[in-house]
PyMOL Python script that loads the backbone (N, CA, C, O; Angstrom):
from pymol import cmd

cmd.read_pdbstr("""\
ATOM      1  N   UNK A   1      -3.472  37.628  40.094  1.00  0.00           N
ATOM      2  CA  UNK A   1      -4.087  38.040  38.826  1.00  0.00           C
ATOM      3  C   UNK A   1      -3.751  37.030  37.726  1.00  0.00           C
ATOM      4  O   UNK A   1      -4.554  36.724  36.844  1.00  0.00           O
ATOM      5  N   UNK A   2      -2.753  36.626  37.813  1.00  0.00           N
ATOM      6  CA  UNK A   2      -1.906  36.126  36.571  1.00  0.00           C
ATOM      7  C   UNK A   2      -2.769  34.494  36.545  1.00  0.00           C
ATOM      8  O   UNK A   2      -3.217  34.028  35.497  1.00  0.00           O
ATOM      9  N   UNK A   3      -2.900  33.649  38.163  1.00  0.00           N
ATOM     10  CA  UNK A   3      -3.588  32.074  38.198  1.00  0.00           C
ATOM     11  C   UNK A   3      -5.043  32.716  37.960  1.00  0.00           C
ATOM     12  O   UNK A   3      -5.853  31.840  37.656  1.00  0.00           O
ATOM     13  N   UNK A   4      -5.526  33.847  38.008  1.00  0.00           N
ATOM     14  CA  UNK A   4      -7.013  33.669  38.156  1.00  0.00           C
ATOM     15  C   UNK A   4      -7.033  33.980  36.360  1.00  0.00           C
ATOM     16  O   UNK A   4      -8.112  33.723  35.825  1.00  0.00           O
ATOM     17  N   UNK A   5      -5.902  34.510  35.439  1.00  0.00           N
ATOM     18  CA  UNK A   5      -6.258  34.612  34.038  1.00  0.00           C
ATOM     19  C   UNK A   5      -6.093  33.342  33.016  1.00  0.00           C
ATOM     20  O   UNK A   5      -6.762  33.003  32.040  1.00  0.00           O
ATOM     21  N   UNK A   6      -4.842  32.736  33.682  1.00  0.00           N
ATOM     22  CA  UNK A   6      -4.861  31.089  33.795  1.00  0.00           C
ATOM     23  C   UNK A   6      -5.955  29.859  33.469  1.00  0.00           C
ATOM     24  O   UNK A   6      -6.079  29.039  32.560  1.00  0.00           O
ATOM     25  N   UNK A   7      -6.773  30.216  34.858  1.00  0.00           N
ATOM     26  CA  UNK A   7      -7.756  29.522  35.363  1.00  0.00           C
ATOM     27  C   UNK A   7      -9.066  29.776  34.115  1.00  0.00           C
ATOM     28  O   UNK A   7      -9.665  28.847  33.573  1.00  0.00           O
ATOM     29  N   UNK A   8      -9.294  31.146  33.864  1.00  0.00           N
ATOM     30  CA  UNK A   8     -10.049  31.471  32.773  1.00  0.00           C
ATOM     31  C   UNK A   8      -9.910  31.162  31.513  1.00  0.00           C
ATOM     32  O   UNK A   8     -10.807  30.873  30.721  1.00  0.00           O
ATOM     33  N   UNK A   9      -8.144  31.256  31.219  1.00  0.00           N
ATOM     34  CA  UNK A   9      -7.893  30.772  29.432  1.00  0.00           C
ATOM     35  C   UNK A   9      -8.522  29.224  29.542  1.00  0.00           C
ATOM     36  O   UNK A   9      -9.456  28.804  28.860  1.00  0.00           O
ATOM     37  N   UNK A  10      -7.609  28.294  30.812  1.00  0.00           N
ATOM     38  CA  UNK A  10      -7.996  27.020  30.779  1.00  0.00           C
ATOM     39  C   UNK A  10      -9.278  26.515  30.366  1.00  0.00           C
ATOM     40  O   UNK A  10      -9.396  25.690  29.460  1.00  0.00           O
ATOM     41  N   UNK A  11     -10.351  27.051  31.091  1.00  0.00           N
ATOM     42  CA  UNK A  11     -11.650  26.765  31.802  1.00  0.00           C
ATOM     43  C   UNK A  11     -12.145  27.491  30.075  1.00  0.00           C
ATOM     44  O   UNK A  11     -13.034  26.842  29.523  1.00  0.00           O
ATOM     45  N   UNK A  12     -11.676  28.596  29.374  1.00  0.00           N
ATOM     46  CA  UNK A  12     -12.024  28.601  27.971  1.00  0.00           C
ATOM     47  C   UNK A  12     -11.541  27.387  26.793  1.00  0.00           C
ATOM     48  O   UNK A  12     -12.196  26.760  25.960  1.00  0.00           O
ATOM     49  N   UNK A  13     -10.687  27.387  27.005  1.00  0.00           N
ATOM     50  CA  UNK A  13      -9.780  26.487  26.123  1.00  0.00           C
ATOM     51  C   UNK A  13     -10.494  24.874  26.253  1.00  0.00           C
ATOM     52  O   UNK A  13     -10.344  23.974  25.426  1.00  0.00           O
ATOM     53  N   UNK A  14     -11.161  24.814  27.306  1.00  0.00           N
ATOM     54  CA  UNK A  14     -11.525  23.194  27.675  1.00  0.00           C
ATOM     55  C   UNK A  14     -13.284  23.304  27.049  1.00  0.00           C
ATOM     56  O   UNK A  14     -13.966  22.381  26.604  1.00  0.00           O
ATOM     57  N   UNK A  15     -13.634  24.655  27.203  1.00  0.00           N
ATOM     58  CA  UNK A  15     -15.266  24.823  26.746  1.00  0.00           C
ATOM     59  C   UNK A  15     -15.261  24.469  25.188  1.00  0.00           C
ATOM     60  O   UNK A  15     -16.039  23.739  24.575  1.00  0.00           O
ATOM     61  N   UNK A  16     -13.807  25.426  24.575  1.00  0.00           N
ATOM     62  CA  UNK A  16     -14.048  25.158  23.273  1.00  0.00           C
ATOM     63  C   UNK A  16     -13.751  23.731  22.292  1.00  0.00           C
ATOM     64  O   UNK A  16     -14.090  23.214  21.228  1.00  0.00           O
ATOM     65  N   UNK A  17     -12.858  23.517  23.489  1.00  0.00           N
ATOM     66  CA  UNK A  17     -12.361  21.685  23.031  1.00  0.00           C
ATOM     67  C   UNK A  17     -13.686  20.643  23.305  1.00  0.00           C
ATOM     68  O   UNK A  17     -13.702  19.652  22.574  1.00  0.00           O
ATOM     69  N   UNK A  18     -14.452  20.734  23.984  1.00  0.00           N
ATOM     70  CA  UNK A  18     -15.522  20.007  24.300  1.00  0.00           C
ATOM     71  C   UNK A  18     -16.646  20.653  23.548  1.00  0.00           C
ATOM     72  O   UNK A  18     -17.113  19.687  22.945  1.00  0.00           O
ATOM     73  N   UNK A  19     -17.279  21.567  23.253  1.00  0.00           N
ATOM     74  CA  UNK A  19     -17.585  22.207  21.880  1.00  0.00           C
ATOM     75  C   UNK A  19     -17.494  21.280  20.735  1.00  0.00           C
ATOM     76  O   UNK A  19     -18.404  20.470  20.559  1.00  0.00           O
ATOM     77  N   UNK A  20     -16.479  21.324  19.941  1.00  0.00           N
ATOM     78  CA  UNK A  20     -15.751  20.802  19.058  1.00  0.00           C
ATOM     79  C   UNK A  20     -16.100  19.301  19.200  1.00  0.00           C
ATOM     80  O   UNK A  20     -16.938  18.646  18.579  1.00  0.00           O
ATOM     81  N   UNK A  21     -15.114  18.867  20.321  1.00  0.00           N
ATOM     82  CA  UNK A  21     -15.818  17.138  20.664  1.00  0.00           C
ATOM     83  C   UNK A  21     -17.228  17.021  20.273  1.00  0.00           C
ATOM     84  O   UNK A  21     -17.533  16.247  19.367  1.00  0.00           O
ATOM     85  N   UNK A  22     -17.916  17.568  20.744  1.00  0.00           N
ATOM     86  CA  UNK A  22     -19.461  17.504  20.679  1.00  0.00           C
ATOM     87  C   UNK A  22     -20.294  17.656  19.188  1.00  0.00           C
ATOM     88  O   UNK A  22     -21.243  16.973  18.803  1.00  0.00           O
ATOM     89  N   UNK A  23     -19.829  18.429  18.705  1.00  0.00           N
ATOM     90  CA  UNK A  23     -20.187  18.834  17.205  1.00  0.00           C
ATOM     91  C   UNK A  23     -19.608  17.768  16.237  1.00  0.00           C
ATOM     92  O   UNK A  23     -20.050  17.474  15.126  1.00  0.00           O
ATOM     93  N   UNK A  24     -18.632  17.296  16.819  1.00  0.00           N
ATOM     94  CA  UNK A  24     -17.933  16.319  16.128  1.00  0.00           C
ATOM     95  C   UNK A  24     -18.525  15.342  16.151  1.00  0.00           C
ATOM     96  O   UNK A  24     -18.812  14.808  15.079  1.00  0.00           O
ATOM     97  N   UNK A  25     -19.027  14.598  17.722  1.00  0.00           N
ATOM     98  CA  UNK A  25     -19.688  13.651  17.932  1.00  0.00           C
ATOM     99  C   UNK A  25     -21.378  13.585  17.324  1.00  0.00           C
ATOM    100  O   UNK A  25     -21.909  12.477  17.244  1.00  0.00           O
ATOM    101  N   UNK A  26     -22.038  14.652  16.974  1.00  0.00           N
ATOM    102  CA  UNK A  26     -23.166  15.081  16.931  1.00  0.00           C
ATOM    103  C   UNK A  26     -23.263  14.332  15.182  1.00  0.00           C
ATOM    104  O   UNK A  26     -23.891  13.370  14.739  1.00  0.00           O
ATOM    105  N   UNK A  27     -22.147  15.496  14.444  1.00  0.00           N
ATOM    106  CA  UNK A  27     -22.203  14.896  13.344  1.00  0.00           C
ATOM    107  C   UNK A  27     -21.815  13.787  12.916  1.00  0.00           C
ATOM    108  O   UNK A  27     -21.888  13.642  11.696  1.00  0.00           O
ATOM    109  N   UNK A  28     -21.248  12.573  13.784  1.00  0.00           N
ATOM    110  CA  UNK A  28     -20.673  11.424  13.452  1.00  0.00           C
ATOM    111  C   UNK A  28     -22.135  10.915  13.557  1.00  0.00           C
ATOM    112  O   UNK A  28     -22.449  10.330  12.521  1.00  0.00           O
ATOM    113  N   UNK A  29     -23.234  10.956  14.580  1.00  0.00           N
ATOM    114  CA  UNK A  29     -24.219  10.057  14.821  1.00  0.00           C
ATOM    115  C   UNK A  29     -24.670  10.294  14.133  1.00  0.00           C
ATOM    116  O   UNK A  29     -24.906   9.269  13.494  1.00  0.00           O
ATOM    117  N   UNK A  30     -25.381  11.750  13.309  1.00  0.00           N
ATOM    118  CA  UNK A  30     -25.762  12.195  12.149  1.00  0.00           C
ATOM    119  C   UNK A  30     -25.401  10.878  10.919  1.00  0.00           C
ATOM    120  O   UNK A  30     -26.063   9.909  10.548  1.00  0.00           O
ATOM    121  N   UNK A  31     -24.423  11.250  10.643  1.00  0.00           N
ATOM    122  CA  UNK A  31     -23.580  10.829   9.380  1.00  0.00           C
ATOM    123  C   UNK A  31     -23.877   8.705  10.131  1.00  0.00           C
ATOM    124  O   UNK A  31     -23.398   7.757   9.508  1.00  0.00           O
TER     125      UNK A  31
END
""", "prot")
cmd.dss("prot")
cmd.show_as("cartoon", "prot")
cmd.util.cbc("prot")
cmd.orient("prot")
Protein backbone atom coordinates (compact mmCIF):
# COMPACT_ATOMS: atom_id res chain seq x y z
CA UNK A 1 0.00 0.00 0.00
CA UNK A 2 2.50 2.35 1.31
CA UNK A 3 5.10 1.93 -2.56
CA UNK A 4 1.87 2.02 -4.53
CA UNK A 5 1.00 5.68 -2.48
CA UNK A 6 4.64 6.56 -3.11
CA UNK A 7 4.51 5.76 -6.67
CA UNK A 8 1.30 8.09 -6.94
CA UNK A 9 2.66 11.21 -4.77
CA UNK A 10 5.85 10.80 -7.12
CA UNK A 11 4.15 10.31 -10.49
CA UNK A 12 1.95 13.63 -8.96
CA UNK A 13 4.70 15.63 -7.80
CA UNK A 14 6.63 15.11 -11.31
CA UNK A 15 3.09 16.08 -13.32
CA UNK A 16 3.05 19.21 -11.35
CA UNK A 17 6.81 20.04 -11.72
CA UNK A 18 6.59 19.59 -15.48
CA UNK A 19 3.33 21.67 -15.47
CA UNK A 20 5.15 24.49 -14.06
CA UNK A 21 8.32 23.80 -16.39
CA UNK A 22 5.99 24.14 -19.20
CA UNK A 23 4.06 27.28 -18.30
CA UNK A 24 7.24 28.62 -17.52
CA UNK A 25 8.68 27.72 -20.77
CA UNK A 26 5.44 28.78 -22.65
CA UNK A 27 5.68 32.16 -21.13
CA UNK A 28 9.39 32.67 -21.71
CA UNK A 29 8.71 32.10 -25.65
CA UNK A 30 5.76 34.38 -25.19
CA UNK A 31 7.75 37.10 -23.48
Amino acid sequence: MRRTTDRVAQYTAFALVAGVATTLVLLALWL
